[in-house]
C-alpha positions in Angstrom: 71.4 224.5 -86.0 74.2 226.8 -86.7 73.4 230.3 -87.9 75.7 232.0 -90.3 76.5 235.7 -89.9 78.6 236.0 -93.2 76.8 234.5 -96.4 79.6 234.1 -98.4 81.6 232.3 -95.7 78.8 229.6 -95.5 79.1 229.2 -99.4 82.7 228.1 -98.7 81.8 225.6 -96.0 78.7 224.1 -98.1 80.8 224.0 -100.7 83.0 221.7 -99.3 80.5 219.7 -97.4 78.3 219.2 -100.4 80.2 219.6 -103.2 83.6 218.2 -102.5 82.9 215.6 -99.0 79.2 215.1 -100.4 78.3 214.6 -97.2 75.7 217.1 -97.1 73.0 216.1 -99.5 71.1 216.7 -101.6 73.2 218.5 -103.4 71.8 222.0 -105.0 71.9 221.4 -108.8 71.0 225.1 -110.4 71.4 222.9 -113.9 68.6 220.9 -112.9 66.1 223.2 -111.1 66.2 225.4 -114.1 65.8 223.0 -116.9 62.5 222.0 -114.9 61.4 225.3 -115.9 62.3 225.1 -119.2 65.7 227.0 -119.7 68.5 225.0 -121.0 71.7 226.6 -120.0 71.5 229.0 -117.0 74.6 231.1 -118.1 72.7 231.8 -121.2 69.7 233.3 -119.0 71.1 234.9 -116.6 73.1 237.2 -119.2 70.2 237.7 -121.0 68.3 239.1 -118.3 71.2 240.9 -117.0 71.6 239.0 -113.8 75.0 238.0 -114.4 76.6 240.5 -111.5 74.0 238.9 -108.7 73.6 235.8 -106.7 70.0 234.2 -108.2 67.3 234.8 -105.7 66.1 230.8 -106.1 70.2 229.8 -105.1 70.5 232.7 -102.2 67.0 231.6 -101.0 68.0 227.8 -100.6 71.4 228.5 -99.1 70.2 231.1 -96.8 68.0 228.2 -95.6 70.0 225.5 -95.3 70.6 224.0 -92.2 74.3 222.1 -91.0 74.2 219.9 -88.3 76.8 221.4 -85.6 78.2 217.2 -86.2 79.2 218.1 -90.1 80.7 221.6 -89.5 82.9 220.1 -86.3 84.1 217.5 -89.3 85.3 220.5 -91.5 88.7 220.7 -91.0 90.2 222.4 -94.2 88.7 225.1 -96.3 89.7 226.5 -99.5 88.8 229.9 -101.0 89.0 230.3 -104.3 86.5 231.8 -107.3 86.3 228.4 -108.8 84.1 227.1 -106.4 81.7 224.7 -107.7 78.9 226.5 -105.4 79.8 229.2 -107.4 78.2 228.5 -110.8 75.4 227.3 -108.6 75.0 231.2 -107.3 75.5 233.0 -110.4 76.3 230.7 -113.2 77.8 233.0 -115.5 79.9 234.8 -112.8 83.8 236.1 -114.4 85.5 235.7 -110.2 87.1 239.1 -111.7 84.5 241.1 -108.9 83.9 240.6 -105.1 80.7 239.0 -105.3 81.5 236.1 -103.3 84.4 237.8 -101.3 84.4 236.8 -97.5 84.8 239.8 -95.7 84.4 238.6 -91.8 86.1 235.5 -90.4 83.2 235.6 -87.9 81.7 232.8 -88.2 85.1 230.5 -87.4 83.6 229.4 -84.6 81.1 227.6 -86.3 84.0 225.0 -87.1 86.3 223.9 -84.0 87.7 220.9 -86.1 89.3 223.5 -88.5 93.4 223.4 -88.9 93.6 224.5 -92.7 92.8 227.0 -94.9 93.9 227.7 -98.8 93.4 231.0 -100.2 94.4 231.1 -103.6 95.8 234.6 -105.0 92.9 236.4 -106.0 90.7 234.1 -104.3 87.5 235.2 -102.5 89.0 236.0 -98.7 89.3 239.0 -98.3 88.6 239.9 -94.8 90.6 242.1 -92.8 93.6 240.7 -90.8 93.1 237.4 -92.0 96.2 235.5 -91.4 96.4 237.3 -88.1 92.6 236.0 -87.5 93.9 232.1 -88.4 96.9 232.1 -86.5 95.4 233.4 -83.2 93.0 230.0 -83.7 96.0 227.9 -84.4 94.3 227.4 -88.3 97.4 227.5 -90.9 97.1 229.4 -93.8 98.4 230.1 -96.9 
């Protein structure tokens, strides 16, 4: 299995494998897990215990651990970064994107996924490692 060097760059690929292909099940439903526990909305907890600035330990625990067959990341072919991730809310639910929490700072781990051509970086999205663009184009990825 692959091994990630840059947490926040496997985010954005489960993201789109789970969340947007849902092809990499079962999906991680913070909603859920916590409502088993008895709290209702998870925004509503985490900013009452002041944990609205960190990734929950129960979410970083699970993706840290979470294995990708090398088959599902040589299917990624697009990414997109952007603070509105769905993954996001399942991190750190009441989360403003106005910090770097979730900012990708190495581009690393791009060879992880040789079927990549695209990526999407919205403005004041989450990469925001250096030389990026440079990074991309030396791999033949477009960007914008």
């Amino acid at each position: 299995m692959a091994e990630f060097h840059d947490f926040n760059f496997k985010l954005v690929v489960v993201d789109e494998l789970m969340y947007r292909r849902k092809t990499l099940t079962p999906a991680f439903d913070l909603d859920e897990r916590m409502q088993a526990r008895g709290i209702d909305i998870p925004a509503v907890y985490v900013l009452e215990n002041e944990l609205d600035e960190d990734v929950l330990d129960e979410s970083r625990a699970y993706f840290e651990a979470l294995e990708i067959s090398e088959e599902l990341l040589a299917g990624v072919d697009s990414l997109c970064f952007d603070a509105g991730l769905e993954i996001y809310r399942h991190c750190a639910p009441a989360w403003d994107g106005e910090d770097g929490l979730f900012d990708v700072r190495s581009l690393d781990d791009l060879a992880l996924l040789p079927g990549l051509k695209r990526v999407v970086a919205v403005d004041d999205g989450t990469l925001a490692a250096p030389g990026k663009w440079e990074i991309l184009a030396a791999r033949g990825i477009s960007g914008r």
